[in-house]
N, C-alpha and C positions, 0 to 999 in steps of 0.2 A: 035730621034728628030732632026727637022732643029736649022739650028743654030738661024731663029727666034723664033720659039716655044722654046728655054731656055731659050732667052730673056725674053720671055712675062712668063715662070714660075719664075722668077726670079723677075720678078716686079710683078708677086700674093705675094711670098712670103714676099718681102717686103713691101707691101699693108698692109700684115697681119701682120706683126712685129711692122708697125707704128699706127696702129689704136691699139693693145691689149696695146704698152705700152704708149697708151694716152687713158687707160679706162674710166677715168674721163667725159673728153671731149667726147669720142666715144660713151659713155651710152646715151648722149642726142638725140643719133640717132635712131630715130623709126626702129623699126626689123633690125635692124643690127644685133643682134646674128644672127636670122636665115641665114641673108647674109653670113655671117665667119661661120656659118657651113657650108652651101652650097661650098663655097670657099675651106674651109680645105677638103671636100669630094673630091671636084676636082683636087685637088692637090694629093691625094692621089691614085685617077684613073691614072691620070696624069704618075706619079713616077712608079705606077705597071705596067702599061703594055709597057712602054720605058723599063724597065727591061723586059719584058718577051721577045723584041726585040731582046735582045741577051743573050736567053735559054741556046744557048750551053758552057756560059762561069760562069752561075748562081753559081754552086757550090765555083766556086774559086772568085767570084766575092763579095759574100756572106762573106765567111771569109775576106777578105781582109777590107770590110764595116766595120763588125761587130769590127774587131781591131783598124780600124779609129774612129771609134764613144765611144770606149771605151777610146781611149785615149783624146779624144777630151772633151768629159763628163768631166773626171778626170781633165781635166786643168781648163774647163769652173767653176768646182765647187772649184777649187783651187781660182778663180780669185771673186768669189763673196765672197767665204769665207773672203777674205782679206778686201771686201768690208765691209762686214756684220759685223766683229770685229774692224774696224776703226770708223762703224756709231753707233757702239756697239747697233747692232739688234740682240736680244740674239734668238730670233723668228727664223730670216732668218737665223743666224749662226748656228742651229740647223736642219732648214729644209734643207738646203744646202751639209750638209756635205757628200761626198761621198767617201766609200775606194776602191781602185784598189782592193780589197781580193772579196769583192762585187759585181763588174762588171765583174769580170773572173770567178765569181760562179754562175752569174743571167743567164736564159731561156733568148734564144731569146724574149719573150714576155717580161718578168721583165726588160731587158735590153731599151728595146722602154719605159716603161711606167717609170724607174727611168728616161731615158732621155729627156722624155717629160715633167715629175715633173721639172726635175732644169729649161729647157725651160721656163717654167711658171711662176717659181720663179723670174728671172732671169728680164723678160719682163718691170713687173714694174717698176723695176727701172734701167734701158736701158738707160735711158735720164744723168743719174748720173756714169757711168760708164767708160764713154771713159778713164780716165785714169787706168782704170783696162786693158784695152784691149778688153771690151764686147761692142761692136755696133749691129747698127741696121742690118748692115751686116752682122756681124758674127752671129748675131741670127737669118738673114736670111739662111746661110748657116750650122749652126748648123742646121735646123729644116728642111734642103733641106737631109742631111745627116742620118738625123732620118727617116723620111719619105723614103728614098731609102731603107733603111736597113729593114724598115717594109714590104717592099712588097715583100721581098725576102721568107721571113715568109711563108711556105707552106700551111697552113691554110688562110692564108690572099690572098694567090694568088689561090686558088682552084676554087672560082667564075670565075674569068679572064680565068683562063687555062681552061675553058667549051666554053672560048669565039669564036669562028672560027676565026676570025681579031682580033688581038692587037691593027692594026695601025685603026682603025673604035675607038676601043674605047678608042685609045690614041688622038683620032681627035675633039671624043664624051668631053671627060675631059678638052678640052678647048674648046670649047664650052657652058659648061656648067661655067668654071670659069670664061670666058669673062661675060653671062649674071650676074653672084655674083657681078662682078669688075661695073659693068653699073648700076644693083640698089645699090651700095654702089657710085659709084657716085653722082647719083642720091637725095641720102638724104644729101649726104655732103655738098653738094650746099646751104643745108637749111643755114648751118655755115659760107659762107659766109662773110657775116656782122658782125655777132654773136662772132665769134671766129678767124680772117682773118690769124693768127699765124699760127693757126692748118691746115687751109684753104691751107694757100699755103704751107706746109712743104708737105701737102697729095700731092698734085698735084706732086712736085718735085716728092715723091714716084713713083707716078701713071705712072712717064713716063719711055715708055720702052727701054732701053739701047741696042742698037746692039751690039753683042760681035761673037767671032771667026773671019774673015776676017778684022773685022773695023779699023781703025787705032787708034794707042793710044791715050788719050785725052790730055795726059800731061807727062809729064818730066821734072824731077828735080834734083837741081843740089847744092852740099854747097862746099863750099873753105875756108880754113883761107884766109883773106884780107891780110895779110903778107906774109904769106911765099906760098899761091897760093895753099896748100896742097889739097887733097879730105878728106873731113871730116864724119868721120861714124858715126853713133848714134845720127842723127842732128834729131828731131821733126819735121815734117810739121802737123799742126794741121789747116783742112779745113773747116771753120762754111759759111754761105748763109752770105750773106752781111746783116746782120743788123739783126743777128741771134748769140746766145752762143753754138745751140746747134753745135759738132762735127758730121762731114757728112763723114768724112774720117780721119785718121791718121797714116800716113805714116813715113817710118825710112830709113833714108841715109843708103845706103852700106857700101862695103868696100871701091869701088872706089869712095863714097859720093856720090852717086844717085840712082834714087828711077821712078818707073813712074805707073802710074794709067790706067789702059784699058778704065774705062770708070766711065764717071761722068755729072750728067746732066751742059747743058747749062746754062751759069748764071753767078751773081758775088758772088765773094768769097774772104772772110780774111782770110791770111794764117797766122797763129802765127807759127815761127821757133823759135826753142829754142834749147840749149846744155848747161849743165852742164859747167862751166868756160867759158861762152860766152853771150855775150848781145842779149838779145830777140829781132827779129825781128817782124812786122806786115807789109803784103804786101797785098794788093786789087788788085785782078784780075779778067781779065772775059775769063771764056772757052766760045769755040765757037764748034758744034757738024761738021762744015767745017773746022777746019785745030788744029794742035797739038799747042797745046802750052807749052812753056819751059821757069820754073822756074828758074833760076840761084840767088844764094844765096852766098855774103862773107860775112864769120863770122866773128867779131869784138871782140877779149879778153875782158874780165871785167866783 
């Protein structure tokens, strides 16, 4: 894939991440499931035939997936767990729980479909999560990583492998999810008025982020105010200006900085926080022309 085709699979799947976990609001949407099938089918065309791109690495590619996504499962379901017995959801702490004994005994098949379960689970409440570590990102990229590992699935790619061109029907799978992304536009417009919240969180979603060459969008920076030091495990917590929910949340180094490749246009309140340190709030605006640099002194108290 170009490094713009990752972009634009990378704002399907976060398309899909923010409308499942605003089910509420996204039901009011005339045939929108059929849209998010059509969508997840193309993402899935999409994923298998970029793999069959590079056949000759499949085998060792496969395993290498399959021990990411189990390890990645296992934390994901560590971190709602924590969630689920703090909001004492005896439901979701139950549906949630998964053992490493489990995912090292599961069929590639069982493997996809427990990791698509906690997916699901998970979704709903996305929006409640960021201090877990679960965002809409990382539930973009978990489901980027689920979706890879299934195509590897030889059964799942035996259609494809009849195909004479990959890159035809790696060309065909965006194609087909630009048209899903345009009538899912399309009805959202209805919310508008209706819902202007939902309205423009989508849009932020909708838009596609260049990555690989592009320059970073931001960097950042924390110091004790006194002694000038770099301070690690400082919080940057990033919400839309006039918004609670978290768009990003980022953690100071060892040298105390941290920087973001990409993040839409726009203003933003950063809450900076540390344990033995006074909470900051800064208002800023990224510009998709030139980086911007957060610098931050930390204040004892």
């Amino acid at each position: 894939m170009t490094s713009r085709q990752e972009s634009k699979l990378k704002m399907y799947l976060t398309v899909r991440i923010f409308l499942r976990a605003n089910a509420a609001i996204t039901a009011l949407l005339p045939n929108i499931e059929e849209f998010l099938t059509t969508l997840d089918n193309a993402i899935l065309q999409i994923q298998q035939n970029s793999v069959l791109q590079l056949s000759g690495k499949a085998v060792e590619l496969k395993k290498e997936t399959r021990t990411e996504l189990e390890l990645i499962t296992l934390d994901n379901s560590r971190k709602i767990q924590a969630y689920a017995s703090y909001s004492k959801d005896s439901n979701l702490l139950a549906e949630t729980k998964i053992q490493k004994a489990d995912l090292n005994a599961a069929s590639d098949y069982e493997l996809v479909n427990i990791s698509k379960g906690l997916h699901g689970k998970i979704d709903p409440h996305i929006l409640s999560l960021s201090g877990y570590f679960l965002t809409v990102d990382s539930q973009s990229n978990y489901m980027t990583l689920i979706i890879k590992f299934e195509s590897f699935i030889p059964v799942r790619r035996q259609n494809q492998l009849e195909q004479s061109d990959s890159s035809n029907m790696l060309n065909s799978g965006f194609d087909l999810a630009d048209g899903a992304i345009a009538q899912i536009d399309s009805v959202v417009e209805i919310l508008h008025l209706m819902q202007p919240d939902f309205y423009n969180r989508y849009k932020a979603a909708r838009k596609i982020i260049l990555t690989g060459g592009s320059p970073l969008a931001l960097k950042g920076y924390a110091t004790d105010v006194n002694t000038g030091l770099p301070l690690t495990d400082v919080t940057f917590t990033f919400c839309i200006n006039g918004h609670i929910d978290p768009v990003v949340v980022k953690k100071s180094a060892e040298k105390g900085g941290f920087q973001i490749k990409s993040l839409n246009e726009g203003i933003y309140q950063v809450t900076i926080s540390k344990i033995g340190y006074q909470t900051q709030t800064h208002t800023i605006t990224v510009s998709a022309s030139e980086m911007y640099m957060l610098e931050v002194k930390m204040v004892r108290g």
